[in-house]
PQR file with spaces between the fields and no chain letter, atoms N, CA, C, O and H, PARSE charges and radii, in Angstrom:
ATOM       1  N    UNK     1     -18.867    0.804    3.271 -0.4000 1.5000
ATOM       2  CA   UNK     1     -17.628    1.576    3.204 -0.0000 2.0000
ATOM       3  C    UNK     1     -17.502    2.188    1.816  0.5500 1.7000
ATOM       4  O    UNK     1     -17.754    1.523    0.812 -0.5500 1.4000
ATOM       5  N    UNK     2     -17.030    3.722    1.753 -0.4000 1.5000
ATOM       6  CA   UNK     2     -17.276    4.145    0.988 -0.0000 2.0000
ATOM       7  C    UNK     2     -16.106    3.519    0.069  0.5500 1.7000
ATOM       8  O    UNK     2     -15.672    2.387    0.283 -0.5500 1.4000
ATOM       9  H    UNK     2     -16.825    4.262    2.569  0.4000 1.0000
ATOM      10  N    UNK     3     -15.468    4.623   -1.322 -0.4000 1.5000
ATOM      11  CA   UNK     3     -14.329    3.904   -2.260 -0.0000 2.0000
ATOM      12  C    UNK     3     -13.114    5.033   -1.236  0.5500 1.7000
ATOM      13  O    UNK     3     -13.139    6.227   -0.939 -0.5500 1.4000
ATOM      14  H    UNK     3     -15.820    5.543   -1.496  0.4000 1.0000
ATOM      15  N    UNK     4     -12.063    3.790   -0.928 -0.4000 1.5000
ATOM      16  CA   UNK     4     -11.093    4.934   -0.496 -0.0000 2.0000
ATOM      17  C    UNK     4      -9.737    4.387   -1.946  0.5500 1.7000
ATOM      18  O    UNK     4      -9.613    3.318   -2.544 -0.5500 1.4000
ATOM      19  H    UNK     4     -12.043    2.820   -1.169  0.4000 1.0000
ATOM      20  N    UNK     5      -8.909    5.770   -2.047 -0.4000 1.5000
ATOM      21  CA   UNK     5      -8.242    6.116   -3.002 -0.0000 2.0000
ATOM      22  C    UNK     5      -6.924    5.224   -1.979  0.5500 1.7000
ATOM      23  O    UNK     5      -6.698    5.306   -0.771 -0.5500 1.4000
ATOM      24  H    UNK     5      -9.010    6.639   -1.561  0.4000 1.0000
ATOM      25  N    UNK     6      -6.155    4.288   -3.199 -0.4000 1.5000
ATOM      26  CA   UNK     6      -5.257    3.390   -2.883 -0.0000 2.0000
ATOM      27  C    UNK     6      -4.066    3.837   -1.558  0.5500 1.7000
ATOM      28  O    UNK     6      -3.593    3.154   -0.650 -0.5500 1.4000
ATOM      29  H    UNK     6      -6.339    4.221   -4.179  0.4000 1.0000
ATOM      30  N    UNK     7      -3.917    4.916   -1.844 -0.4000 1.5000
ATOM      31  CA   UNK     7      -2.638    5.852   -0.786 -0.0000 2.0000
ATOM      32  C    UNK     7      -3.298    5.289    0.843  0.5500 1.7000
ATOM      33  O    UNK     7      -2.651    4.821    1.780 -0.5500 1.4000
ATOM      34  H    UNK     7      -4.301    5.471   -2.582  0.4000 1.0000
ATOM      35  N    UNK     8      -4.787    5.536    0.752 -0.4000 1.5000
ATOM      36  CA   UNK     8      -5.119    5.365    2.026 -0.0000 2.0000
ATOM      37  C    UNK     8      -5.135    3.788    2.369  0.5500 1.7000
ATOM      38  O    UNK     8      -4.635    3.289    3.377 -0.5500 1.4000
ATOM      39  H    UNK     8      -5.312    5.917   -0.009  0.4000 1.0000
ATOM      40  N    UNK     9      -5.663    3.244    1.557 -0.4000 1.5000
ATOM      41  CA   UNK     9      -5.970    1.736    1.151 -0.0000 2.0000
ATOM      42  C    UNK     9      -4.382    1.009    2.129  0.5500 1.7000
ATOM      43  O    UNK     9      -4.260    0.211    3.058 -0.5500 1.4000
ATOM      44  H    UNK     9      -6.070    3.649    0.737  0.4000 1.0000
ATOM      45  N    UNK    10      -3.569    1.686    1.422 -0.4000 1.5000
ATOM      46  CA   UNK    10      -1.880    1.116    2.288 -0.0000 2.0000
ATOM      47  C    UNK    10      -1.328    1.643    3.151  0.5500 1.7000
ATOM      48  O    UNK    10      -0.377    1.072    3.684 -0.5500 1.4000
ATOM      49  H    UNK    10      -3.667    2.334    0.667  0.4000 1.0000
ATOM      50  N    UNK    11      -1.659    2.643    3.483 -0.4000 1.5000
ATOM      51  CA   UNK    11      -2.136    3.204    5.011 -0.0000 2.0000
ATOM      52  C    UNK    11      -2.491    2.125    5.679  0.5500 1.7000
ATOM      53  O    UNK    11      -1.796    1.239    6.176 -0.5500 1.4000
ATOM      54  H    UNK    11      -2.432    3.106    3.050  0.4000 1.0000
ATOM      55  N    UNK    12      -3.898    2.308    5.642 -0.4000 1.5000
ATOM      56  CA   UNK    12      -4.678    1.508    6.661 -0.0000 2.0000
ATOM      57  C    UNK    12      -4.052    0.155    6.933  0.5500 1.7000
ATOM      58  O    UNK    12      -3.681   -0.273    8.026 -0.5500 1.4000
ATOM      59  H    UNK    12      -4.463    3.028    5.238  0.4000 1.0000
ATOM      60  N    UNK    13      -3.988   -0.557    5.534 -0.4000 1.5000
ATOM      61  CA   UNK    13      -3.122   -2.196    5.364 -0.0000 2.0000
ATOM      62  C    UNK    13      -1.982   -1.835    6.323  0.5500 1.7000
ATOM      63  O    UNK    13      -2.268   -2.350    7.404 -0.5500 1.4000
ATOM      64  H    UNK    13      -4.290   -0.209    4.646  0.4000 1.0000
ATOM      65  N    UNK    14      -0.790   -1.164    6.412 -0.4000 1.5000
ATOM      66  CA   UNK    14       0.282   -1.053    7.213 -0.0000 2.0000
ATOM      67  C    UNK    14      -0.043   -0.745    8.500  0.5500 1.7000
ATOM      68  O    UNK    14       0.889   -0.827    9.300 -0.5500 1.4000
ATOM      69  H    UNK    14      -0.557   -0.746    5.534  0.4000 1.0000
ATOM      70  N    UNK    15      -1.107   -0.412    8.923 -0.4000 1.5000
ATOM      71  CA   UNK    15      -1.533    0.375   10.014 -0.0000 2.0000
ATOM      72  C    UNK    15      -2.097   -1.116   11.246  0.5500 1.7000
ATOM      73  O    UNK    15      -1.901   -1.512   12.395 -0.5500 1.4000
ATOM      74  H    UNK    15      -1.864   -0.344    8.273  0.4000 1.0000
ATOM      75  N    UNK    16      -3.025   -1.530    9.761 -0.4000 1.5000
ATOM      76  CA   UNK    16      -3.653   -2.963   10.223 -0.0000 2.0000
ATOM      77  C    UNK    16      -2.660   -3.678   11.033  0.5500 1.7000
ATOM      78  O    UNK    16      -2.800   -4.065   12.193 -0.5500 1.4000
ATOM      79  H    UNK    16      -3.184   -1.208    8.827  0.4000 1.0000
ATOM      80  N    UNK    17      -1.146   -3.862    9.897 -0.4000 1.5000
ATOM      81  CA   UNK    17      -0.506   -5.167   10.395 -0.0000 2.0000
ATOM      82  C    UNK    17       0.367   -4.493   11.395  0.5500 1.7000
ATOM      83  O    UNK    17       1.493   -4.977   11.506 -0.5500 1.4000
ATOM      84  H    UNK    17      -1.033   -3.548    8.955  0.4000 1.0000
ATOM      85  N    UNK    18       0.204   -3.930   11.808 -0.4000 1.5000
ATOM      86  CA   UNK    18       1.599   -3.061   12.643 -0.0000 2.0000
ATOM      87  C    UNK    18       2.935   -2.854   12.412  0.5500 1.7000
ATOM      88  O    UNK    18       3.950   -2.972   13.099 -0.5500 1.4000
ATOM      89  H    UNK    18      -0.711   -3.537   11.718  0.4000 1.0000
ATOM      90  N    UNK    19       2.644   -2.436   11.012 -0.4000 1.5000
ATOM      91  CA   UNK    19       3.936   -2.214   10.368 -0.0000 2.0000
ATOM      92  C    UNK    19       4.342   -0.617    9.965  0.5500 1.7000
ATOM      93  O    UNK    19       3.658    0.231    9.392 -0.5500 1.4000
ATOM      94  H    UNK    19       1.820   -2.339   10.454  0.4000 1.0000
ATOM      95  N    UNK    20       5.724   -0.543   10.493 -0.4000 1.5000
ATOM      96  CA   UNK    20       6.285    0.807    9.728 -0.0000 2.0000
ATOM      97  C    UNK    20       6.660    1.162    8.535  0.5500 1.7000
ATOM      98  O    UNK    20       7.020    0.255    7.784 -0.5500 1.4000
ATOM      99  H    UNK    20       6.279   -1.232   10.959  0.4000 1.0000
ATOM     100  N    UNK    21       6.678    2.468    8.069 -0.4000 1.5000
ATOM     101  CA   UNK    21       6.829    2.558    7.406 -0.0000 2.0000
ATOM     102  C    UNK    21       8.151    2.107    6.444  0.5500 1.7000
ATOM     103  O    UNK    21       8.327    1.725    5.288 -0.5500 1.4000
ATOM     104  H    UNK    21       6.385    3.205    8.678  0.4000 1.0000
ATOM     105  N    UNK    22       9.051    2.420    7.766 -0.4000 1.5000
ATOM     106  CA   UNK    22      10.419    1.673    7.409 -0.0000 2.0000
ATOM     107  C    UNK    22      10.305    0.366    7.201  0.5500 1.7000
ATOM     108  O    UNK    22      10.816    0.004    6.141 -0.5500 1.4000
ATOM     109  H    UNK    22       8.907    2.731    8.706  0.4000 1.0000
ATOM     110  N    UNK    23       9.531   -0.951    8.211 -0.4000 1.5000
ATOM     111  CA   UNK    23       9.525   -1.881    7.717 -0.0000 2.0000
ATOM     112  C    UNK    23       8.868   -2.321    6.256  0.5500 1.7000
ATOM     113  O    UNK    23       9.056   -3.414    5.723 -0.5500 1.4000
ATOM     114  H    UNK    23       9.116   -0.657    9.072  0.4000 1.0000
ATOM     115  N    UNK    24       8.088   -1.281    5.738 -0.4000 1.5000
ATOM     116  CA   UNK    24       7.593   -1.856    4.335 -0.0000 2.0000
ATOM     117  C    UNK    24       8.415   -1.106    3.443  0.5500 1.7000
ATOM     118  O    UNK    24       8.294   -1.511    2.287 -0.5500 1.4000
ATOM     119  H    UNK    24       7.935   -0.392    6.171  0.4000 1.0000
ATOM     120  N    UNK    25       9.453    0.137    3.617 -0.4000 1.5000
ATOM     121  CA   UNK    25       9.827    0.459    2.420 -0.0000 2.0000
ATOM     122  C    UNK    25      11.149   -0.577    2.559  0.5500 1.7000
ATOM     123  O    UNK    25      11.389   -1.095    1.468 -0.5500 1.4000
ATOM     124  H    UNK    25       9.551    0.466    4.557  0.4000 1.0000
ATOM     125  N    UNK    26      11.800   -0.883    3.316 -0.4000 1.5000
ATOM     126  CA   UNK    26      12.716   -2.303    3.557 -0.0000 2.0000
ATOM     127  C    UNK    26      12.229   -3.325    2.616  0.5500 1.7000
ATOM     128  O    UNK    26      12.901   -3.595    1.621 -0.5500 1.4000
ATOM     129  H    UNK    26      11.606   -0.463    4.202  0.4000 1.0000
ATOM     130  N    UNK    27      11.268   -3.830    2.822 -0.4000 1.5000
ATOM     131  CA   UNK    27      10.449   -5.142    2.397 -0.0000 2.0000
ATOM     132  C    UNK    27      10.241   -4.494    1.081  0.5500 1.7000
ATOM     133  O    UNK    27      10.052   -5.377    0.244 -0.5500 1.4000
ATOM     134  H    UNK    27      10.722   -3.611    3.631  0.4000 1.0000
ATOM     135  N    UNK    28      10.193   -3.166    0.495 -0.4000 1.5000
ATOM     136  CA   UNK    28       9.949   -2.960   -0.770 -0.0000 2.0000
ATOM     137  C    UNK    28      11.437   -2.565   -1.648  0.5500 1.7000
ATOM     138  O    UNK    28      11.590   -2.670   -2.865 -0.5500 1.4000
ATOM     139  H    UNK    28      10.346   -2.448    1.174  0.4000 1.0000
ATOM     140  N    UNK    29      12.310   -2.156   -0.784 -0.4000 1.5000
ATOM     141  CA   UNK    29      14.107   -2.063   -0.997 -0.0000 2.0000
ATOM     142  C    UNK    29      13.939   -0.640   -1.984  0.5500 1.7000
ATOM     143  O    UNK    29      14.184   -0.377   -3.161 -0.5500 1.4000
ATOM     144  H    UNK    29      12.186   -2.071    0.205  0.4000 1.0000
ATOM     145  N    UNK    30      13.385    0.104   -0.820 -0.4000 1.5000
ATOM     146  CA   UNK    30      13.421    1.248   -1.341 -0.0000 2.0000
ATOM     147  C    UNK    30      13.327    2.622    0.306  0.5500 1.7000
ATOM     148  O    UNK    30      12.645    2.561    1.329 -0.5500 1.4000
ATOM     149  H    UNK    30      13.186   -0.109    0.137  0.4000 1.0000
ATOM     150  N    UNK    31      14.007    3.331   -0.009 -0.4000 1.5000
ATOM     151  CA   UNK    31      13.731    4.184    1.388 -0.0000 2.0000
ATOM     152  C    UNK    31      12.812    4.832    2.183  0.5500 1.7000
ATOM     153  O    UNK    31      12.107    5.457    1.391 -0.5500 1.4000
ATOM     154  H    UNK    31      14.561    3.380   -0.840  0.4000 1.0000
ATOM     155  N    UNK    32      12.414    5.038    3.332 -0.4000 1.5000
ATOM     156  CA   UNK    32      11.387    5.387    3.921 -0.0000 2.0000
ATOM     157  C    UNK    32      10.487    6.605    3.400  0.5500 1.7000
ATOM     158  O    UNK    32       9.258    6.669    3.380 -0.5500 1.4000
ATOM     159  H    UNK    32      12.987    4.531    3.975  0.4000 1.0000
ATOM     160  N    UNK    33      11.697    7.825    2.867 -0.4000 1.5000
ATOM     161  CA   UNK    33      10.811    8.622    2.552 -0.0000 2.0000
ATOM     162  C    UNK    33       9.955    8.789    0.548  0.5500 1.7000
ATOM     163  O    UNK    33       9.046    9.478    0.085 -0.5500 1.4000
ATOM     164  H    UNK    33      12.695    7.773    2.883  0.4000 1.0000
ATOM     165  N    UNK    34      11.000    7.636   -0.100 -0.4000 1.5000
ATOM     166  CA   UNK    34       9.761    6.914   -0.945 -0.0000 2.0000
ATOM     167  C    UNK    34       9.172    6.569   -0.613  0.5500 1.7000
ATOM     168  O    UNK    34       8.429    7.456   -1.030 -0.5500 1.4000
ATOM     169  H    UNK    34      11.738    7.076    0.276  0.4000 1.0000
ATOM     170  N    UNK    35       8.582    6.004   -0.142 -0.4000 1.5000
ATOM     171  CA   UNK    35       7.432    5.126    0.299 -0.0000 2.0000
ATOM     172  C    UNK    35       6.475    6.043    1.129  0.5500 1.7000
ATOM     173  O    UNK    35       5.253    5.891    1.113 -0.5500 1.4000
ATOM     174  H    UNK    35       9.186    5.283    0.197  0.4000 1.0000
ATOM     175  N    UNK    36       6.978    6.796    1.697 -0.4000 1.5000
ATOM     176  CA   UNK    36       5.685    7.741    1.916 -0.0000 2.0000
ATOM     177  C    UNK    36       5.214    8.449    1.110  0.5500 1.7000
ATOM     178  O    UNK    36       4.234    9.043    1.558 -0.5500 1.4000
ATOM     179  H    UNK    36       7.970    6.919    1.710  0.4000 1.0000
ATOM     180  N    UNK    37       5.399    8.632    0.312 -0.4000 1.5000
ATOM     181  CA   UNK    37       5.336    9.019   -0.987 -0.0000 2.0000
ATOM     182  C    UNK    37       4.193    8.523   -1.340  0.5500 1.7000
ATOM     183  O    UNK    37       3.274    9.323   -1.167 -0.5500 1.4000
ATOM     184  H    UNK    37       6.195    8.149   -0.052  0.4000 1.0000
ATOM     185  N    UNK    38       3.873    7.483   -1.783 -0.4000 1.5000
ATOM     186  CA   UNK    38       2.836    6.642   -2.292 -0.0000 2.0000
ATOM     187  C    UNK    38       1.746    6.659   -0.946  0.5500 1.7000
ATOM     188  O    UNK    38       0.538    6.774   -1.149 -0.5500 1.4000
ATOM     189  H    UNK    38       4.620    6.833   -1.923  0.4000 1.0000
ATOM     190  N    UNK    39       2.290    6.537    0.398 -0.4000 1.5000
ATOM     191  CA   UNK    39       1.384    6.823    1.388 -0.0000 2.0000
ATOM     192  C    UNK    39       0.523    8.029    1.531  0.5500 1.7000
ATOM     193  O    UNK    39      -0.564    8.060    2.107 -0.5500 1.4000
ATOM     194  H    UNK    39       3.272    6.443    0.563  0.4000 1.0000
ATOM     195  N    UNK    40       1.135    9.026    0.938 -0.4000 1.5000
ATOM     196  CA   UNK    40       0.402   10.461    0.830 -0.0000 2.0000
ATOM     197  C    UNK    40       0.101   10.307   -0.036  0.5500 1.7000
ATOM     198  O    UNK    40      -0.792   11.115    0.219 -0.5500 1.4000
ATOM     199  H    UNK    40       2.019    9.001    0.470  0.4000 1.0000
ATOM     200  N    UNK    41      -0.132    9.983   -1.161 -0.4000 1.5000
ATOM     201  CA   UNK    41      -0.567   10.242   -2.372 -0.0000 2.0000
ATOM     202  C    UNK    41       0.007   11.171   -3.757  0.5500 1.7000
ATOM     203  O    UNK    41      -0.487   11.669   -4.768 -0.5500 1.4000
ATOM     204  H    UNK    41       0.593    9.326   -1.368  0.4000 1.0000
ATOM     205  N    UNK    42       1.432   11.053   -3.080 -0.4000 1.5000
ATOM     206  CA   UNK    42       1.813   12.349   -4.005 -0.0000 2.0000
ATOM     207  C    UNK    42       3.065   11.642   -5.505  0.5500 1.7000
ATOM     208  O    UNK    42       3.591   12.209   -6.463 -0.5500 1.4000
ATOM     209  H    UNK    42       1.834   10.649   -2.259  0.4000 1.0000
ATOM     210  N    UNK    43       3.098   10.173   -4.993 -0.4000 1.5000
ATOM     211  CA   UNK    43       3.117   10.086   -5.999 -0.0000 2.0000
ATOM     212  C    UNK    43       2.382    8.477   -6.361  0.5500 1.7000
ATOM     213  O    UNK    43       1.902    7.706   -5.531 -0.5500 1.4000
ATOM     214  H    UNK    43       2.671    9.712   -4.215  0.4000 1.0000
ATOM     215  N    UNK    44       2.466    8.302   -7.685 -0.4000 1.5000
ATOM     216  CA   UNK    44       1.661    6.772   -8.399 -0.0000 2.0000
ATOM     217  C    UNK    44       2.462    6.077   -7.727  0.5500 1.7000
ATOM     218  O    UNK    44       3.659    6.161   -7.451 -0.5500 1.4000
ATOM     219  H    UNK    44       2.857    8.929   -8.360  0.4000 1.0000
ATOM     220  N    UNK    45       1.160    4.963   -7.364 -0.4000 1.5000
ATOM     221  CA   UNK    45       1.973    3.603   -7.304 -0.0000 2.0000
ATOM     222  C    UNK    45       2.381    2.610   -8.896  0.5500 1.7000
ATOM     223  O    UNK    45       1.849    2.058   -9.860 -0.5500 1.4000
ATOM     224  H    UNK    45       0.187    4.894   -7.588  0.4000 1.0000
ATOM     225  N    UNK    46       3.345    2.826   -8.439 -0.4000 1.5000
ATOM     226  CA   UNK    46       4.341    1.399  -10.184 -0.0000 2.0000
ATOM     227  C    UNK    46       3.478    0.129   -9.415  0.5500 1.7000
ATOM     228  O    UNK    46       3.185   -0.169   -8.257 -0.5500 1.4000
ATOM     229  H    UNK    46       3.777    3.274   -7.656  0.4000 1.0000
ATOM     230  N    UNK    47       3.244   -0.466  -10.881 -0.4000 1.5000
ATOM     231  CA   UNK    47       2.934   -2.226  -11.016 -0.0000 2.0000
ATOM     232  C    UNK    47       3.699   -2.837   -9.831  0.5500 1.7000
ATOM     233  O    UNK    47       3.165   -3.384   -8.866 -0.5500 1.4000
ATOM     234  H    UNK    47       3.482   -0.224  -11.821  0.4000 1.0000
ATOM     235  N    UNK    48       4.837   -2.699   -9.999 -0.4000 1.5000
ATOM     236  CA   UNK    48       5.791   -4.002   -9.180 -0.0000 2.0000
ATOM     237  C    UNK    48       5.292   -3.659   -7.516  0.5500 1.7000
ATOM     238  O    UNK    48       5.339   -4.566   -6.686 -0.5500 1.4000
ATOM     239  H    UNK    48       5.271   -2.255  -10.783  0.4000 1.0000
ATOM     240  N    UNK    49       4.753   -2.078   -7.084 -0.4000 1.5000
ATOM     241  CA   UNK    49       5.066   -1.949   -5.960 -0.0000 2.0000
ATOM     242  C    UNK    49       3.604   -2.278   -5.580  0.5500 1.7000
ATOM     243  O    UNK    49       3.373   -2.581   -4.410 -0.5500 1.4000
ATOM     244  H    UNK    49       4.714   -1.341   -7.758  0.4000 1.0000
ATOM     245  N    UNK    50       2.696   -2.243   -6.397 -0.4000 1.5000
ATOM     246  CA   UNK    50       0.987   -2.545   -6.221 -0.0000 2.0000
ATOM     247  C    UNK    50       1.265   -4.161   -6.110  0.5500 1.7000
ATOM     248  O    UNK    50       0.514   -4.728   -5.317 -0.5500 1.4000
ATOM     249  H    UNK    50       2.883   -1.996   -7.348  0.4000 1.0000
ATOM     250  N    UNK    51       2.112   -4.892   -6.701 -0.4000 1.5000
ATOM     251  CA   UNK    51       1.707   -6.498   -6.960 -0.0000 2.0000
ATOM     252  C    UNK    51       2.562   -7.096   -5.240  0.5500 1.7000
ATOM     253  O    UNK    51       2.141   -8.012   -4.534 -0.5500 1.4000
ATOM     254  H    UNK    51       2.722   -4.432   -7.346  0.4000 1.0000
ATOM     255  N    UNK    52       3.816   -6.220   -4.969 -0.4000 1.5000
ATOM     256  CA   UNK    52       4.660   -6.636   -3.824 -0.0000 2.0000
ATOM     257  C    UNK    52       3.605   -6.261   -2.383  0.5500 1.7000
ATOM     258  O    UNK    52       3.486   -6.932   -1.358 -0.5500 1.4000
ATOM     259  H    UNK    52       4.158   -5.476   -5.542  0.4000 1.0000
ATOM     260  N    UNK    53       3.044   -5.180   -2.684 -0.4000 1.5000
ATOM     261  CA   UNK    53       2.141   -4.807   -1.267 -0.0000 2.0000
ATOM     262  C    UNK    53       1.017   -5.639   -1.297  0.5500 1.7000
ATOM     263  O    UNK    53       0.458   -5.883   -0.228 -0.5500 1.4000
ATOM     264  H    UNK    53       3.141   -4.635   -3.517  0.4000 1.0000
ATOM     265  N    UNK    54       0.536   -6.177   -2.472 -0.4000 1.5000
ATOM     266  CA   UNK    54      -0.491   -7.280   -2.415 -0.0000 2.0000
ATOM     267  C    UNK    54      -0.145   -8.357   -1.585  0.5500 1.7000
ATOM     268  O    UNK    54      -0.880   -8.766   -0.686 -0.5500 1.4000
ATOM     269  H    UNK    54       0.991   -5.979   -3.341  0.4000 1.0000
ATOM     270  N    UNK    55       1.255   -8.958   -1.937 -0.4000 1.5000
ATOM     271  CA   UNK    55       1.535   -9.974   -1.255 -0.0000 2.0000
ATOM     272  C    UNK    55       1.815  -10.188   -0.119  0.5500 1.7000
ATOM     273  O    UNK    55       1.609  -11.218    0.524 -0.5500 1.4000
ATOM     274  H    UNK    55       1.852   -8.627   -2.668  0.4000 1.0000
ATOM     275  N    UNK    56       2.411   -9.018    0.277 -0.4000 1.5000
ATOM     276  CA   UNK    56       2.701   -8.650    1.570 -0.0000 2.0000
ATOM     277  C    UNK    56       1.141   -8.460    2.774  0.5500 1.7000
ATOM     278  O    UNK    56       0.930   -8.838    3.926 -0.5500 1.4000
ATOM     279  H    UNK    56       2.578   -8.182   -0.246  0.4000 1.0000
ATOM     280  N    UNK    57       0.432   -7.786    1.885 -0.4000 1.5000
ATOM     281  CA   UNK    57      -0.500   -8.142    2.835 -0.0000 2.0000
ATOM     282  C    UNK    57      -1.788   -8.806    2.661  0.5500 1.7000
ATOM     283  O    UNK    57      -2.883   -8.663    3.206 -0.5500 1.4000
ATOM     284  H    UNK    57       0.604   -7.479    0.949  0.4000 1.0000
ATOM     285  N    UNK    58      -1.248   -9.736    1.550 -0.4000 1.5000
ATOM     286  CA   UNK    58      -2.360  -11.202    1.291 -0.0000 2.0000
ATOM     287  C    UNK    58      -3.350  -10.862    1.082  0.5500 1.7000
ATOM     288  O    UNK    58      -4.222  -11.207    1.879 -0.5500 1.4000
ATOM     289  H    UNK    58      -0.359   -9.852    1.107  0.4000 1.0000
ATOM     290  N    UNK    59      -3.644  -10.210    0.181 -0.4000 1.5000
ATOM     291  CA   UNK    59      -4.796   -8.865   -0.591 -0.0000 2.0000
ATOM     292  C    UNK    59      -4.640   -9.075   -1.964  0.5500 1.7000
ATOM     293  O    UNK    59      -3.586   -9.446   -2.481 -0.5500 1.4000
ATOM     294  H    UNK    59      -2.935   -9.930   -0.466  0.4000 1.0000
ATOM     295  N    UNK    60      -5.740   -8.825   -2.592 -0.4000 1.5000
ATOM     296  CA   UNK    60      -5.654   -8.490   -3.876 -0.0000 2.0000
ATOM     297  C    UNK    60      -5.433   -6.816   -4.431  0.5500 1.7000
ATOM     298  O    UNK    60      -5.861   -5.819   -3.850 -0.5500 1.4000
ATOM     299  H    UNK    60      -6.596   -8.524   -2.173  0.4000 1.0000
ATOM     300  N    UNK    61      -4.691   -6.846   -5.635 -0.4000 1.5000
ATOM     301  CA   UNK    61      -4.557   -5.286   -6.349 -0.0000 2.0000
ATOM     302  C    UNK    61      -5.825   -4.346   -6.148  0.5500 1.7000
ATOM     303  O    UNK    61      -5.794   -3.226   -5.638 -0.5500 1.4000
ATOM     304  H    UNK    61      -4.344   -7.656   -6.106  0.4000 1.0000
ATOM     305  N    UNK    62      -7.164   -5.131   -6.738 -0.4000 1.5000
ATOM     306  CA   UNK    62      -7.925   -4.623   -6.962 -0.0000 2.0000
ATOM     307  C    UNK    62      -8.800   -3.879   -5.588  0.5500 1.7000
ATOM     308  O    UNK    62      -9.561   -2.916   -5.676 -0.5500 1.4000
ATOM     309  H    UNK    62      -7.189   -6.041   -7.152  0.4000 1.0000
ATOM     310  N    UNK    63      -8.348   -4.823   -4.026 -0.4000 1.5000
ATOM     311  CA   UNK    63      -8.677   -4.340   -2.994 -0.0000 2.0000
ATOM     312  C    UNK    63      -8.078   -3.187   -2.920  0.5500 1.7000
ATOM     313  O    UNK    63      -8.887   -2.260   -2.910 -0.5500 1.4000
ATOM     314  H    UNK    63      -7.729   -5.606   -3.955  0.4000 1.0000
ATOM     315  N    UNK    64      -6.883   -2.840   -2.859 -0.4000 1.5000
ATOM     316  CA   UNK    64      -5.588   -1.880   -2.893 -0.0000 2.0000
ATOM     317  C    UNK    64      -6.113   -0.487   -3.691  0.5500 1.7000
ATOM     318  O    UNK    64      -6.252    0.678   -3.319 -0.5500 1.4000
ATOM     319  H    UNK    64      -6.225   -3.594   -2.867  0.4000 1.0000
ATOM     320  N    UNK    65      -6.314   -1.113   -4.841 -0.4000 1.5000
ATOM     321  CA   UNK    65      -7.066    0.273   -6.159 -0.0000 2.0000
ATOM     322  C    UNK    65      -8.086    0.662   -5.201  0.5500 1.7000
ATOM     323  O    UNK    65      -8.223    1.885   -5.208 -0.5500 1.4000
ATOM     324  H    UNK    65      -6.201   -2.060   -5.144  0.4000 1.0000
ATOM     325  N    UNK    66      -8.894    0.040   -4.338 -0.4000 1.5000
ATOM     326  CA   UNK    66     -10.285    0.492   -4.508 -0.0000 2.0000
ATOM     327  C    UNK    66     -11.571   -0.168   -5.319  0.5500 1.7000
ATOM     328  O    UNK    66     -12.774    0.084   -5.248 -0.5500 1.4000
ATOM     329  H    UNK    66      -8.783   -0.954   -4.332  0.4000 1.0000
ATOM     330  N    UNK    67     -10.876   -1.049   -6.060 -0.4000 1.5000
ATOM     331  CA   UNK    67     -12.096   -1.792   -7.413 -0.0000 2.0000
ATOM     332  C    UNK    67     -13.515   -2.606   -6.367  0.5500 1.7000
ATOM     333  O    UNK    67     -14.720   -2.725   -6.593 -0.5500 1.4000
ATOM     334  H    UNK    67      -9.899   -1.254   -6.117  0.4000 1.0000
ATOM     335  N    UNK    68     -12.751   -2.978   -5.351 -0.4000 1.5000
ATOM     336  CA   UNK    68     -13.629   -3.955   -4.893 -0.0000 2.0000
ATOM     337  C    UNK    68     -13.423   -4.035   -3.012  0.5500 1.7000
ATOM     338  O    UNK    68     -12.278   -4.099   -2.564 -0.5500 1.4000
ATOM     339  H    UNK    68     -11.773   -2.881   -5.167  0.4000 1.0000
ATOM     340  N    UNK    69     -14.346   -4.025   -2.283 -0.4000 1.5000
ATOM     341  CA   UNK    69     -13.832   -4.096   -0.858 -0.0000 2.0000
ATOM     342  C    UNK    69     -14.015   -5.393   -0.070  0.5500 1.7000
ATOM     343  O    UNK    69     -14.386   -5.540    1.094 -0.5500 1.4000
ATOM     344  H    UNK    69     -15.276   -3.973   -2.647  0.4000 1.0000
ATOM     345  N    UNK    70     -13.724   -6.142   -0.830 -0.4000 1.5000
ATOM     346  CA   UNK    70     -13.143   -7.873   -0.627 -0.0000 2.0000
ATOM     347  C    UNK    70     -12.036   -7.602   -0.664  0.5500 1.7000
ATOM     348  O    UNK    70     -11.398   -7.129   -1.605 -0.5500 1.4000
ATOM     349  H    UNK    70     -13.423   -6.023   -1.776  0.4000 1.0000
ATOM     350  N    UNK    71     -11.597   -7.966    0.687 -0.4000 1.5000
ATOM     351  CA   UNK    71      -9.902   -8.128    0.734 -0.0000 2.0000
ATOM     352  C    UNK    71      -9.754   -9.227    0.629  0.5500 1.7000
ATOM     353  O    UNK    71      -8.617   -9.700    0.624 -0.5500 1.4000
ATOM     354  H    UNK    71     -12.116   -8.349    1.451  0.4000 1.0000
């Protein structure tokens, strides 16, 4: 698998768990159409929201970045 760029990375992760978008910008206490935001790529993901989607989907950052494709 090639390197995919993080936007897609939490895509796919939300896609995986069968989660909406609404349910993760909820779980992130922020509104749906932030959070797509970071899903398209249009804007950075912040620290807090890279370390909360880690946990959420029992992943490491560095899977998320792209650094490594060990989830």
């Amino acid at each position: 698998m090639g390197k995919l760029a993080y936007y897609q990375r939490i895509r796919d992760l939300r896609e995986d768990s069968d989660y909406t978008q609404k349910f993760v910008s909820d779980y992130l206490g922020m509104k749906q159409p932030q959070y797509s935001r970071y899903e398209n790529g249009y804007r950075d993901l912040p620290t807090d929201v890279l370390i909360a989607l880690a946990k959420l989907y029992n992943t490491s950052t560095d899977y998320i970045l792209g650094l490594t494709n060990k989830k």
